[in-house]
C-alpha positions in Angstrom: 28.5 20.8 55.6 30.5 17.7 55.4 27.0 15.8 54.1 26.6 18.5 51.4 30.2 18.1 50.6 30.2 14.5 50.2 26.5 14.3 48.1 28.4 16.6 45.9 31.3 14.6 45.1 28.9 11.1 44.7 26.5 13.2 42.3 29.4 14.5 40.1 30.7 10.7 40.4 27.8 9.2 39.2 27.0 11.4 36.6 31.1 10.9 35.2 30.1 7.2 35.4 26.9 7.1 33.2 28.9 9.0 30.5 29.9 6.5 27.7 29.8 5.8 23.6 26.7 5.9 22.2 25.8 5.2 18.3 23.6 7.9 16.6 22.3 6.5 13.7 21.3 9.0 10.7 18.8 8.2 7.8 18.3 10.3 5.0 15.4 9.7 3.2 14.6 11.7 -0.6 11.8 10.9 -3.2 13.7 8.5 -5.7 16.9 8.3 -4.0 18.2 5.5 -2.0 18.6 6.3 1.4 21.7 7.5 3.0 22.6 6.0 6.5 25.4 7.6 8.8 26.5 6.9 12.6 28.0 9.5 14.7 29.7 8.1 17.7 28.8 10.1 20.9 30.7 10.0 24.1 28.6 11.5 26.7 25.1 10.8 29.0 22.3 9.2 28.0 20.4 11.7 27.8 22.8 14.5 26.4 23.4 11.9 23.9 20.1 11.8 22.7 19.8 15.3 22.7 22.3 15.9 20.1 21.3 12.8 18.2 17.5 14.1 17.7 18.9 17.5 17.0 20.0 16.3 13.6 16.8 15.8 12.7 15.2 17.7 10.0 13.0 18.5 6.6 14.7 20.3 4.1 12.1 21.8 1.3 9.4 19.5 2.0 10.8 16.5 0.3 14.2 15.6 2.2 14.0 13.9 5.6 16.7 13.3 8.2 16.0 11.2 11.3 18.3 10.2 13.8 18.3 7.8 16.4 20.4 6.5 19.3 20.9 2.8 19.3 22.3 0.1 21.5 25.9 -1.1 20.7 
């Protein structure tokens, strides 16, 4: 019990320790419009992070574009 106890508290402390700011960087792209770029600062895990970065991606009437990526600060 005292093993299951202990892997616990190193798994939650790990997982606390990979947590940190990440850049989410935003293009918008529209037929003859200059593109739009925004960052979003995300504090959480790697992969959470990129989660909610590449859910802001999207196509809005077949002509605007929205792509989002996480990038090294």
């Amino acid at each position: 019990m005292k093993k299951v106890f202990l892997s616990l508290i190193i798994l939650v402390f790990l997982s606390v320790s990979c947590r940190k700011a990440r850049t989410c960087v935003c293009t918008i792209l529209q037929p003859n419009i200059a593109a739009d770029t925004t960052k979003v600062v995300i504090d959480n895990t790697e992969v959470k992070a990129f989660s909610i970065c590449t859910s802001k991606d999207l196509m809005v009437t077949n002509t605007a574009t929205t792509t989002c990526v996480i990038v090294e600060n």
